[in-house]
N, C-alpha and C positions, 0 to 999 in steps of 0.2 A: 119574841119577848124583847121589848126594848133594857137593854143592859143601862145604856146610858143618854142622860136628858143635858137639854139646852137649857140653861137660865141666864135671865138679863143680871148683868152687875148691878147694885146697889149705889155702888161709885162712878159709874164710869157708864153715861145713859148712853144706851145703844150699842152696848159691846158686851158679847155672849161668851159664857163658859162654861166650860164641859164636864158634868159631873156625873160617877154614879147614881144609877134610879134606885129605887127601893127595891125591885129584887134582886140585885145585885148584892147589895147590903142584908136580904136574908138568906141567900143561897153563900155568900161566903161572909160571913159574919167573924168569923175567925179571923181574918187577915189582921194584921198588925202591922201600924204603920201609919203612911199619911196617905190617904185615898186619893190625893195629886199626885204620884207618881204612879198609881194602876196603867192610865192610859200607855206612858212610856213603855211600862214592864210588858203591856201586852203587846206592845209590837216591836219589842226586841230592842230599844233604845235607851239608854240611860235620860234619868230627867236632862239633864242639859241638853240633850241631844234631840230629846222632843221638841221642847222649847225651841232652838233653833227649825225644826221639820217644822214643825207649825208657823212660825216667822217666814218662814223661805217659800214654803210652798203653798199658806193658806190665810198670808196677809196677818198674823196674829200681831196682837203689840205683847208686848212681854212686860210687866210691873214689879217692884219689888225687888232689885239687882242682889239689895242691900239684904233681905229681908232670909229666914231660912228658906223659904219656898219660891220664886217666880210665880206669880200669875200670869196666865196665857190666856189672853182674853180675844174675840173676835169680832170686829169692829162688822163685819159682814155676817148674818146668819146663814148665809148659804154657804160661805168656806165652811163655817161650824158646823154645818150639819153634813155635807161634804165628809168630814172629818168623822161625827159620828157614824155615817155610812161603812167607813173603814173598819171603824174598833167595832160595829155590831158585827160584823161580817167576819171578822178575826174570833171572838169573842162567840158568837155561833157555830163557828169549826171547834172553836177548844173544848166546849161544852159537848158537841153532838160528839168529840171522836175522845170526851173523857177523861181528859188531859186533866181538870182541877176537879 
């Protein structure tokens, strides 16, 4: 099951961002909150801490310093899917061994 999809920014042609898919959003429907920090939470990291792992290690640019949230955008779609490879594979184990 794909957890999580790539979409082109609206703003920023040719640079992708990482969002929950739809069953994600029916399987935990519950969550409360901002769906931009799932990524983080699922792999142990505080949002800022994503942000920069995503910068350092997979080319992201980072938007919005100012703003409440960072957008973490990938100028590359294969860092970005790269990236999604991770959190399905994490997100996989959490699910199969029951964890949420």
């Amino acid at each position: 099951m794909a957890w999580f999809r790539l979409e082109e920014n609206p703003y920023h042609d040719n640079e992708w961002g990482i969002f929950p898919s739809n069953p994600f959003y029916q399987r935990f429907s519950g969550i409360r909150g901002s769906y931009a920090v799932y990524p983080a939470r699922l792999l142990g990291f505080t949002y800022g801490d994503w942000c920069r792992w995503c910068r350092d290690n997979f080319n992201a640019k980072l938007y919005g310093p100012k703003s409440k949230y960072v957008s973490v955008l990938f100028p590359n779609k294969t860092d970005a899917e790269a990236v999604i490879k991770i959190l399905e594979n994490r997100m996989n184990k959490i699910v199969k061994e029951n964890i949420l």
